[in-house]
Structure formats: structure tokens, C-alpha cells
C-alpha positions in Angstrom: 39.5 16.6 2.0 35.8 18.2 3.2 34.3 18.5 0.2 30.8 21.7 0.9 27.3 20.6 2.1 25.7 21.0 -1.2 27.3 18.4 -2.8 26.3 15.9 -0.5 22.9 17.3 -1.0 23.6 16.7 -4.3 24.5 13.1 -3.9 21.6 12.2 -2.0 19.1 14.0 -4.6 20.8 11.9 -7.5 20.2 8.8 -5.4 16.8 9.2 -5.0 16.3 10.3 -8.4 18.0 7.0 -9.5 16.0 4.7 -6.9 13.0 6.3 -8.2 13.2 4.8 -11.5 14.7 1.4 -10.7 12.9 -1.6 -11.7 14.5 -4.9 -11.2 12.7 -6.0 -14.4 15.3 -3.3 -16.3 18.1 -4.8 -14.7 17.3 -8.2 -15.5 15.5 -7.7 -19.2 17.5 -4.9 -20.8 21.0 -5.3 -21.5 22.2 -1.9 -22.1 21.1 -1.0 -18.1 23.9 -1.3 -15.9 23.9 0.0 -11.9 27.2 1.3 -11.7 26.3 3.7 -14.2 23.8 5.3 -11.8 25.8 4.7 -9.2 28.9 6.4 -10.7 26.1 9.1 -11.8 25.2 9.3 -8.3 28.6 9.7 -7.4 30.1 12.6 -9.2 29.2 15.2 -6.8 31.9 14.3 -4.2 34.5 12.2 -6.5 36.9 14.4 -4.5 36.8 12.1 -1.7 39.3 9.6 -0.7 38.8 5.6 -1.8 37.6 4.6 1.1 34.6 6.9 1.9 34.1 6.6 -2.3 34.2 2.5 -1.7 32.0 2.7 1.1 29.6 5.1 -0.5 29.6 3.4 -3.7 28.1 -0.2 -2.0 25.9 1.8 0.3 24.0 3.9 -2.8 23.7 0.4 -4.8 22.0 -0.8 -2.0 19.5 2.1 -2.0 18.7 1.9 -5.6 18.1 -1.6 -5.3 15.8 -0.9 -2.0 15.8 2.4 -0.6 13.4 1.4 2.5 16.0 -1.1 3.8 18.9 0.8 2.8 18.5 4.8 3.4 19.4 5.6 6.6 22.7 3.8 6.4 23.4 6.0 3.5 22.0 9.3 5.6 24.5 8.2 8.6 27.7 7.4 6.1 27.1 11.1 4.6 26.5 12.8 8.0 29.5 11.6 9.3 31.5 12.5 5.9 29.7 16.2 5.7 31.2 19.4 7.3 29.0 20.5 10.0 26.9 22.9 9.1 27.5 26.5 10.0 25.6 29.0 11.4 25.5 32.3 9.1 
């Protein structure tokens, strides 16, 4: 299934926002904080795809939370390959 543009764009801003306000000290001190919240957060926009793309972008968008300068263009490769190509209007 090719799910539109924008909710890729969609993905990616949620990521950031969610990367933006980890701090490991919340992960480790506060019990009600779990990652797969945000990631599942992060997620929603494209929960249309199959498991494996989900799967893959599930362990990719951890990963940037956690440390978006080691992890982001892996992400940005994993959702250019899954986007539609843009078209010209």
C-alpha cells in the first residue's frame, strides 16, 4: 500500500518533535515514561503500512529519539525509499 507524502512528513515532524524533548534522565528516573509510547505516537501517521516497513520503522525512530545525530539519516533513507515519488503539479 503507498500511503501520500504528507504523512511521511508527518512521521518525520512527530519524530523530531519527540527527540526534541528526550532526556535519558526521564527514561531512567520517571516511571510513567515509556519510548514505545512516542514511538507508537510517532507512528500513527502511516500505520497503514505493512509489518515489515512498520518493524523497520519502529527500531529506526527509537534510535532517533534516543540520538538523532547518529541515527537520522537512516531514518530519512528508510522513508525515501517507502514514500511515493513526488509529483510534478
Amino acid at each position: 500500500m503507498t500511503l501520500p507524502q504528507e504523512q511521511f512528513d508527518e512521521l518525520l515532524q512527530r519524530t523530531a518533535l519527540a527527540s526534541l524533548f528526550y532526556y535519558p534522565e526521564i527514561a531512567a528516573d520517571d516511571t510513567e515514561y515509556n519510548l514505545q509510547n512516542d514511538i507508537e505516537y510517532c507512528l500513527e501517521p502511516v500505520m497503514g503500512l505493512d509489518a515489515d516497513d512498520l518493524a523497520g520503522l519502529r527500531t529506526l525512530i527509537g534510535r532517533v529519539i534516543a540520538n538523532p545525530s547518529a541515527h537520522r539519516a537512516a531514518l530519512i533513507e528508510l522513508v525515501i525509499e517507502l514514500a511515493p515519488e513526488p509529483t510534478e503539479g
